[in-house]
C-alpha positions in Angstrom: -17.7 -19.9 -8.7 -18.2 -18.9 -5.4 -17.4 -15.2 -4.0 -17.1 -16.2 -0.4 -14.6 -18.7 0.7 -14.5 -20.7 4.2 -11.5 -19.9 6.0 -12.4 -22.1 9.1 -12.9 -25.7 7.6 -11.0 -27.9 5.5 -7.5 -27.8 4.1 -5.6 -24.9 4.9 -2.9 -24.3 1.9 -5.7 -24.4 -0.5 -8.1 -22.4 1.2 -5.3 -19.5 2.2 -4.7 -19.6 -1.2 -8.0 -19.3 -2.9 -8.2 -16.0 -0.8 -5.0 -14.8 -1.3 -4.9 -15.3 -5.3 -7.7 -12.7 -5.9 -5.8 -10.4 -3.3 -2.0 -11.1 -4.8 -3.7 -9.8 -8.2 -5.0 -7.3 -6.9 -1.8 -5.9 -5.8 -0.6 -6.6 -9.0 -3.3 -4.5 -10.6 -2.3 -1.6 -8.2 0.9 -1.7 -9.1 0.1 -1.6 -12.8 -2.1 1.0 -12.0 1.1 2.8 -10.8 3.6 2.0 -13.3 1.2 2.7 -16.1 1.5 6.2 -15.0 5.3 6.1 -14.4 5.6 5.3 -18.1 3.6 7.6 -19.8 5.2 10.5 -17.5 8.6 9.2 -18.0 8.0 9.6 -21.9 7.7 13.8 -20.9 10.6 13.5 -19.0 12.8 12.7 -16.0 11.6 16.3 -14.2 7.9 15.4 -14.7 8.9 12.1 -12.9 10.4 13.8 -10.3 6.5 16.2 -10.0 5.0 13.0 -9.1 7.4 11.4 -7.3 7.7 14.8 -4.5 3.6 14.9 -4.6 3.0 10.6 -4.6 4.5 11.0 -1.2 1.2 12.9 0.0 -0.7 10.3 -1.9 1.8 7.5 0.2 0.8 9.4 3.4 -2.2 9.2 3.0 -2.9 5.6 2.9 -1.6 5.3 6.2 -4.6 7.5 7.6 -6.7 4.7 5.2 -5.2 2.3 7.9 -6.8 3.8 10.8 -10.4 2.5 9.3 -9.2 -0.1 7.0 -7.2 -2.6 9.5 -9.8 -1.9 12.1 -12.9 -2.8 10.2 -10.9 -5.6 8.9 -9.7 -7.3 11.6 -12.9 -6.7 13.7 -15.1 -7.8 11.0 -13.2 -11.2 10.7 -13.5 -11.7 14.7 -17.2 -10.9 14.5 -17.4 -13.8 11.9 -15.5 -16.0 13.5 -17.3 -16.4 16.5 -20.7 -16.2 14.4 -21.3 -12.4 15.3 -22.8 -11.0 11.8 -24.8 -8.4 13.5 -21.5 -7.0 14.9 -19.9 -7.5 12.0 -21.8 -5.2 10.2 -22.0 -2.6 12.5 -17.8 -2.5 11.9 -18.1 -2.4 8.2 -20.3 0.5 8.6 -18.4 2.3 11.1 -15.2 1.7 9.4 -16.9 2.9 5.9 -18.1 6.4 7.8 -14.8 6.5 9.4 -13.0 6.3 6.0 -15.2 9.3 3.9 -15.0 11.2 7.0 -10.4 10.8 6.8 -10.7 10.7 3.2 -12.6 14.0 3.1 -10.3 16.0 5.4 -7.5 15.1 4.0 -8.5 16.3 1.0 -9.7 19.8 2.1 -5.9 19.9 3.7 -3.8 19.2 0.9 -6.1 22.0 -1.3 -5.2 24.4 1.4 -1.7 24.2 1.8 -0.2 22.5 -1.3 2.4 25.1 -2.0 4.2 24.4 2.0 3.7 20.7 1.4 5.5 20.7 -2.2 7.8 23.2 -0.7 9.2 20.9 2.0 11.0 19.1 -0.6 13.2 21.7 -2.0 13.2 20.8 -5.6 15.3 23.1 -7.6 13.1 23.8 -11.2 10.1 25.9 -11.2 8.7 23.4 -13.7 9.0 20.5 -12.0 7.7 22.4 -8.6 4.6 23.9 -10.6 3.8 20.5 -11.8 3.8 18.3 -8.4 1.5 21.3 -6.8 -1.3 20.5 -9.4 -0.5 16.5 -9.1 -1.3 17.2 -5.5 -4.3 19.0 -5.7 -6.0 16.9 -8.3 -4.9 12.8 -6.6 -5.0 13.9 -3.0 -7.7 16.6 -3.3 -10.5 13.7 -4.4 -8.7 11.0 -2.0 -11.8 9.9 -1.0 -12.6 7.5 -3.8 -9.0 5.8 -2.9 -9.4 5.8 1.3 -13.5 4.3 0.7 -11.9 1.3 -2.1 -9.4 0.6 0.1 -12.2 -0.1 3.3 -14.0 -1.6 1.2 -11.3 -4.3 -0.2 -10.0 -4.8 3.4 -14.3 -5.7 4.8 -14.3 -7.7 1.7 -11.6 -9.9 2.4 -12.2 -10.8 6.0 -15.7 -11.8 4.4 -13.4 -14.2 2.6 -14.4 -12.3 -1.0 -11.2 -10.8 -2.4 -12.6 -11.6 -6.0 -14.6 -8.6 -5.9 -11.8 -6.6 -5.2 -9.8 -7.7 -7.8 -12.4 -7.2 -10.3 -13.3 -3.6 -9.6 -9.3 -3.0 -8.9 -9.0 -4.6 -12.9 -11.9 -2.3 -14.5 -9.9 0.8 -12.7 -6.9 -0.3 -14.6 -8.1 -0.5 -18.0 -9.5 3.1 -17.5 -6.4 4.0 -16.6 -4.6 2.6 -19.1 -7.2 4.0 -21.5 -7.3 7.3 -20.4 -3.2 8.1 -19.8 -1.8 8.5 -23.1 -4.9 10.3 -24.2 -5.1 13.1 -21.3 -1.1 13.5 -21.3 -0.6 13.5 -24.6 -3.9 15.1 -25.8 -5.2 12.5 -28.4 -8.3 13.4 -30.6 -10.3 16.0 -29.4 -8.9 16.0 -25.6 -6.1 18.9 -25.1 -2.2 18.1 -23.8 -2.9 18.2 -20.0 0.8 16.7 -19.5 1.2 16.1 -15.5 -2.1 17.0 -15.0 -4.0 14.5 -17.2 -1.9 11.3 -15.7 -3.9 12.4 -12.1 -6.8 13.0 -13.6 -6.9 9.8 -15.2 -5.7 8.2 -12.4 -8.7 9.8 -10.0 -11.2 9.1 -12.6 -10.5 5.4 -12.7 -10.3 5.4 -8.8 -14.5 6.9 -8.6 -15.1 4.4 -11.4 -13.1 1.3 -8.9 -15.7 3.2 -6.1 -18.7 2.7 -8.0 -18.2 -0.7 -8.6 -17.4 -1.6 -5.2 -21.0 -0.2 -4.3 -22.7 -1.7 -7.2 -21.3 -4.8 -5.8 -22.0 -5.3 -2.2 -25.2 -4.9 -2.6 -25.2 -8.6 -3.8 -23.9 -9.5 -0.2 -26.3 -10.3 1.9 -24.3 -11.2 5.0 -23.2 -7.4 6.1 -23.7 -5.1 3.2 -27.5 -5.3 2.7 -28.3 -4.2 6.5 -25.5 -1.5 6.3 -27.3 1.7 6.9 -24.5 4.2 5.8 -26.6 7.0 7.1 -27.0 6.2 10.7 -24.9 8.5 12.8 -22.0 6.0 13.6 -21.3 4.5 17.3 -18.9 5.7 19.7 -17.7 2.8 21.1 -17.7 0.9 18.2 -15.6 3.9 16.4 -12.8 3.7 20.0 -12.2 -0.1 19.0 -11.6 0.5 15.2 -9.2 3.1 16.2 -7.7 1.0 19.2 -6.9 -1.6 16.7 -6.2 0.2 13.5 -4.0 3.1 15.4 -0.9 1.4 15.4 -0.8 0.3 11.9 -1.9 3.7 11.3 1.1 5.7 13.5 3.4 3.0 11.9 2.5 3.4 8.1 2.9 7.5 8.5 6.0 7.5 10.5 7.1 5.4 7.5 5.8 7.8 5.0 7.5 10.8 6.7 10.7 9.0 7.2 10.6 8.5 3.5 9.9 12.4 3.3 13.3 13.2 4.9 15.0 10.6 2.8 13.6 12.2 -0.7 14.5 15.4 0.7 18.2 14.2 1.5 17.6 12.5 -2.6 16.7 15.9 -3.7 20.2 17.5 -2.6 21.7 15.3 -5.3 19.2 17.2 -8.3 15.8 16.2 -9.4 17.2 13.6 -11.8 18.0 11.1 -8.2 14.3 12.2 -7.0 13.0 11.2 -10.4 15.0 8.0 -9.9 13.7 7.3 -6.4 10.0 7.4 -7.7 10.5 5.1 -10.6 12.4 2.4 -8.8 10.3 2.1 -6.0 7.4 1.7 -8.7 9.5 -1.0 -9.8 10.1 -2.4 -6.4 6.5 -2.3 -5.4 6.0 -5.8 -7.5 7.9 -7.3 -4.9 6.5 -5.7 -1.9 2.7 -4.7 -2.8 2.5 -9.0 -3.7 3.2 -9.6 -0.4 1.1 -6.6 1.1 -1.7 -8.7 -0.9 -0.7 -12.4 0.6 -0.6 -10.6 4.4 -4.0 -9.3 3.7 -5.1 -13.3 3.2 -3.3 -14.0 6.2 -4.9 -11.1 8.3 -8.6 -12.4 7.4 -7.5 -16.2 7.9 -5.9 -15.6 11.2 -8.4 -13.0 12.9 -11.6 -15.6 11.6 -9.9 -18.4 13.2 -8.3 -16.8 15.9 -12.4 -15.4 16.6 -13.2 -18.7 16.4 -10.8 -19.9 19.1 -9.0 -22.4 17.0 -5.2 -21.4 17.1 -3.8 -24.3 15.6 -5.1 -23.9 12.4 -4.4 -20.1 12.5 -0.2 -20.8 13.0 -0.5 -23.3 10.4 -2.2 -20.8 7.7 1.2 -18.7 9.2 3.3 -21.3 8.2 1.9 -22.1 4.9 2.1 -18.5 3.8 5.9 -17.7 4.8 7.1 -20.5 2.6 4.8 -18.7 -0.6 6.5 -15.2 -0.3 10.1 -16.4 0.4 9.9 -18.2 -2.7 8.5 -15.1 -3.9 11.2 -12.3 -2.3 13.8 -14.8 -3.5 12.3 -14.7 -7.2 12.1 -11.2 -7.1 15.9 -10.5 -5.7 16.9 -12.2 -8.8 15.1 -10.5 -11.3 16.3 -6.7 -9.4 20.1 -7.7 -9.3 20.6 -9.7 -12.5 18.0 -7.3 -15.0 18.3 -3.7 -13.8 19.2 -2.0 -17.0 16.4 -3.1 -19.4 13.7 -2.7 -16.7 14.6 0.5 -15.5 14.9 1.7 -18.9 10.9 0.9 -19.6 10.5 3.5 -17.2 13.4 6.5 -18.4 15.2 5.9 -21.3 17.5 8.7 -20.4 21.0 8.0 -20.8 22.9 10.0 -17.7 20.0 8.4 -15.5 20.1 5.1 -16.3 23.3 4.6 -14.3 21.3 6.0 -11.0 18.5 3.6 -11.5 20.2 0.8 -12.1 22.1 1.5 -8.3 19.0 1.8 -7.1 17.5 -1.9 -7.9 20.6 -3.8 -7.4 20.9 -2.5 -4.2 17.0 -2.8 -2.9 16.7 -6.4 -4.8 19.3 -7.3 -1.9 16.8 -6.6 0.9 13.3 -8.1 -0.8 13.4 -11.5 0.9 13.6 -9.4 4.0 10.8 -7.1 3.4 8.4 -10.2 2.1 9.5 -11.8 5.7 8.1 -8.5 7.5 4.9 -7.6 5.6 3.7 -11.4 5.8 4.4 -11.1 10.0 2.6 -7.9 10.2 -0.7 -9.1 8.7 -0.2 -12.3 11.0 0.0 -9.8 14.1 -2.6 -7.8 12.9 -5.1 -10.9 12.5 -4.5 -11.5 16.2 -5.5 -7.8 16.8 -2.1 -7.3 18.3 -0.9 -4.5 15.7 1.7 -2.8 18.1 4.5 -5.2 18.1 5.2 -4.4 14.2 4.5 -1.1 14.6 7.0 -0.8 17.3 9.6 -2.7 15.1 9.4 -1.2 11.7 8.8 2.4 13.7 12.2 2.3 15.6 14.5 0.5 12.6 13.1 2.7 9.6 14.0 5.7 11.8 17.4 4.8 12.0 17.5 4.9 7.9 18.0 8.5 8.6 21.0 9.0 10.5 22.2 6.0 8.3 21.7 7.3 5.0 23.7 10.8 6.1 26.3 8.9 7.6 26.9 6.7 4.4 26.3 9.6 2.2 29.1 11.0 3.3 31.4 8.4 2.3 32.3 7.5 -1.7 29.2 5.8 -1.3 27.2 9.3 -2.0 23.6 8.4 -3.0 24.1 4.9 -3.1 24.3 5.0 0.8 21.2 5.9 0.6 19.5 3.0 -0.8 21.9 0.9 1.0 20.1 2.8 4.5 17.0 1.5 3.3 17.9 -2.2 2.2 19.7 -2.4 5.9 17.1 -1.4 8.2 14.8 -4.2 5.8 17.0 -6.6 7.0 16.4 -6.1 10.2 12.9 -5.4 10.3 12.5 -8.7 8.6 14.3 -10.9 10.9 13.6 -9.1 13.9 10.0 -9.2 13.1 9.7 -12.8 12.3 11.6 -13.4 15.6 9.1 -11.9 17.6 5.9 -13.8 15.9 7.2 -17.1 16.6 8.7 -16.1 20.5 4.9 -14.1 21.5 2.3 -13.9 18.8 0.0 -16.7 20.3 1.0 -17.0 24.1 -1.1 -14.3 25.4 -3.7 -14.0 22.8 -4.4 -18.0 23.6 -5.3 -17.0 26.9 
């Protein structure tokens, strides 16, 4: 079976979906990867839930600083292919690779430093569940660097038109994961109860081990891998255009995150239980969402080798062909949130007095998932044109207003609920706003 698929002959619909399979499972594995986690910590309990819930919001944060490298070196790489470039090509996959260790790294050092302040902005109320997210956060985010190089690597990858790699060194991460989470938390056989602590260190573990495939593996690709170089001091200019291209995404993704920061800490004001219930069910959302992050990513590499190419036509129509996949998929997955809350939320926290909360939650998100599958698939169009701004300006200005949304609804007999209903309203409109603007602009000037 081939690795590499040709995004710029033959039939479109089979060829976008070749690529995006791999990619799709990917997404899926991630998300396994997460909610293996969320079940073995919700069999502690709901306040070990909520530790990782207040310190996955670093780890959230963080993968939008990933973007600054990873949409840059992706979309750049796919141009440089496109229009037969390979020696430029490469020298953006190594750029973006430095780039990557070099955020991944700093990051790191930062969260080490100041983990009490960052745990602190929350304003959780036990000591427990405070003492807990400060060591979740120094173990994931401290070694951060094995997750910011995979995800570089996944995005070069695919705008090679490989995402098969990806999903196999994604998989092996899984089932070392899965492995090693009941064993580390629990303490089974000779390894001690590390509660908390043991579900990040499993879950850093399996990301080196997702690393050192990845490296293993591009050695085998001849095309831009084997003439990297990692060691050559990387090029300025070369470094401006990843960031000129990947800034946006960037700015948008951690304006997203710290929205999301206020919103947990508004959560928090209603106890720990709500936090713990805000982490689970957006676990449980993310198979909706992270499907279609995988499907944009196709799209992304389709569009920016055809659009490098010069040949527009068949780029819209790749556009086209994916839309109709994830509204069939959004609509699938509304469905499944409204009409089967209870049992799936209960995989998660079998607590009684939370169960309620949770099932609020999913109801009320399933209503927005067509929405949100409408917006990620646009922004990986945009972003295959290189034209990242105009969904960073949408999703930046209608996420924002979830704030003064959610503590205007609060205060209603709404109470939490309004929260979630903040968040599924401003999906709406980021959705159809978004998807507005891609069919009124995305090709006029970039056709030029």
């Amino acid at each position: 079976m081939r690795q590499k698929i040709d995004l710029l002959n033959g039939p479109v619909f089979p060829s976008l979906t070749r690529l995006a399979l791999p990619i799709m499972a990917t997404s899926l594995v991630q998300m396994a990867y997460n909610l293996t986690d969320m079940i073995w910590i919700g069999r502690i309990s709901s306040d070990a839930v909520a530790s990782v819930g207040a310190a996955g919001m670093y780890m959230w944060f963080a993968n939008g600083i990933t973007v600054l490298a990873k949409m840059g070196g992706q979309v750049k790489v796919g141009h440089s292919l496109g229009a037969g470039e390979r020696t430029e090509a490469c020298g953006y996959a190594r750029n973006a690779i430095q780039l990557s260790l070099i955020l991944g790294l700093a990051y790191g050092i930062i969260c080490l430093l100041f983990q009490k302040p960052l745990i602190g902005f929350f304003r959780l109320n036990s000591p427990a569940v405070i003492q807990n997210a400060e060591i979740y956060l120094a173990i994931t985010c401290g070694l951060v660097v094995f997750s910011f190089l995979n995800q570089v690597f996944t995005g070069i990858l695919t705008a090679m038109g490989n995402s098969r790699t990806s999903f196999l060194a994604t998989a092996a991460g899984l089932i070392i994961n899965i492995v090693l989470d009941p064993v580390l938390i629990f303490g089974i056989g000779p390894f001690p109860k590390l509660d908390v602590a043991g579900a990040a260190i499993a879950t850093v573990f399996a990301q080196a081990v997702v690393t050192v495939v990845f490296l293993l593996s591009v050695r085998k690709e001849p095309d831009i891998f084997m003439n990297l170089h990692f060691f050559t001091k990387p090029q300025l200019s070369v470094l401006k255009e990843l960031i000129r291209i990947g800034l946006p995404s960037s700015v948008q993704s951690m304006i997203f995150t710290g929205i999301s920061m206020v919103i947990a800490r508004i959560v928090a004001g209603f106890g720990d239980s709500a936090v713990a219930v805000q982490k689970v069910g957006s676990q449980i959302e993310s198979i909706s969402w992270m499907t279609s992050d995988g499907f944009a990513a196709a799209v992304n590499s389709f569009i920016a080798q055809n659009f490098g190419a010069g040949n527009a036509a068949r780029a819209k129509k790749g556009y086209r062909c994916s839309m109709v996949v994830v509204l069939l998929w959004g609509v699938f997955c509304t469905i499944v949130l409204i009409v089967f809350p209870a049992p799936i939320f209960r995989i998660f926290i079998p607590e009684a007095d939370v169960l309620p909360m949770g099932v609020a939650y999913l109801q009320i998100l399933g209503v927005s998932q067509l929405f949100m599958c409408m917006e990620i698939t646009t922004a990986g169009a945009f972003s295959g044109l290189g034209r990242t701004l105009p969904p960073s300006v949408v999703s930046i200005t209608l996420t924002t207003a979830r704030i003064p949304l959610a503590l205007l609804l609060i205060s209603t007999p709404l109470g939490l609920n309004g929260i979630w209903w903040s968040i599924t309203i401003s999906s709406i409109f980021k959705g159809l706003v978004l998807t507005a603007a891609f069919k009124k602009m995305a090709f006029r000037p970039a056709a030029q």
